[in-house]
C-alpha positions in Angstrom: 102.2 118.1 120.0 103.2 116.8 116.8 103.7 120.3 114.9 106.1 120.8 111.9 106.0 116.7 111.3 104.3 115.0 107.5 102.6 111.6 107.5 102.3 109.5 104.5 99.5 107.2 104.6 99.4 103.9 102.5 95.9 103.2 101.9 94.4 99.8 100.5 90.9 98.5 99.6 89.5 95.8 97.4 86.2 97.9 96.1 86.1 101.3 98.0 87.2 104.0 95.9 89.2 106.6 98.1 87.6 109.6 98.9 84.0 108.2 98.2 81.3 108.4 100.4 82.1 104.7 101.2 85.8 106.0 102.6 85.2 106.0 106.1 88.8 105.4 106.9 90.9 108.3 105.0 89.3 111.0 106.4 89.2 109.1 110.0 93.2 108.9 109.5 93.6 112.6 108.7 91.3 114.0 111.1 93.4 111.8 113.9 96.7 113.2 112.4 95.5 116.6 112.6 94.5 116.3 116.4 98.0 115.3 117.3 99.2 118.2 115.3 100.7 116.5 112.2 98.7 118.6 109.3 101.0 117.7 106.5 99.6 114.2 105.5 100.1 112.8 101.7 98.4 109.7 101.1 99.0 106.9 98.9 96.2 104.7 97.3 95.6 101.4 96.1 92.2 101.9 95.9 89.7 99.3 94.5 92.0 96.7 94.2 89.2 93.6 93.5 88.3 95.8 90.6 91.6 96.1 89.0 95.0 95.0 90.4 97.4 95.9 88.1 96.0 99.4 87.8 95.6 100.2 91.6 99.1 99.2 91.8 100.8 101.2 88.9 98.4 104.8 90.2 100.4 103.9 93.7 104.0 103.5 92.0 103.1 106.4 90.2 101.5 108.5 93.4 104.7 107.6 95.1 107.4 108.5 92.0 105.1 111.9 92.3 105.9 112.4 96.4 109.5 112.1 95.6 110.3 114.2 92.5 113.5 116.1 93.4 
């Protein structure tokens, strides 16, 4: 359906750490992506949030200066 298209996904949470056993949503996301054809999918994370605020939101400015390199 979807072929040739990229998603980026702007992910949140106050404690669960991306990619944990606990993430129940990321690979939900992707897998959904993927069935409408859209395989390229970058994600960015503020992950565990609660824990540390200021850090969850510099490793997302910094995730998203990454994406964007020229």
């Amino acid at each position: 359906m979807l072929q040739n298209k990229q998603a980026y996904l702007v992910i949140t949470s106050g404690g669960t750490k991306l990619n944990s056993s606990e993430d129940f949503l990321t690979p939900w996301l992707k897998y959904m992506l993927n069935f409408f054809g859209i395989e390229k999918v970058d994600i960015i994370s503020a992950d565990q949030m609660a824990l540390d605020y200021d850090k969850s939101i510099k490793d997302a400015e910094t995730q998203i200066e990454n994406l964007f390199k020229d």
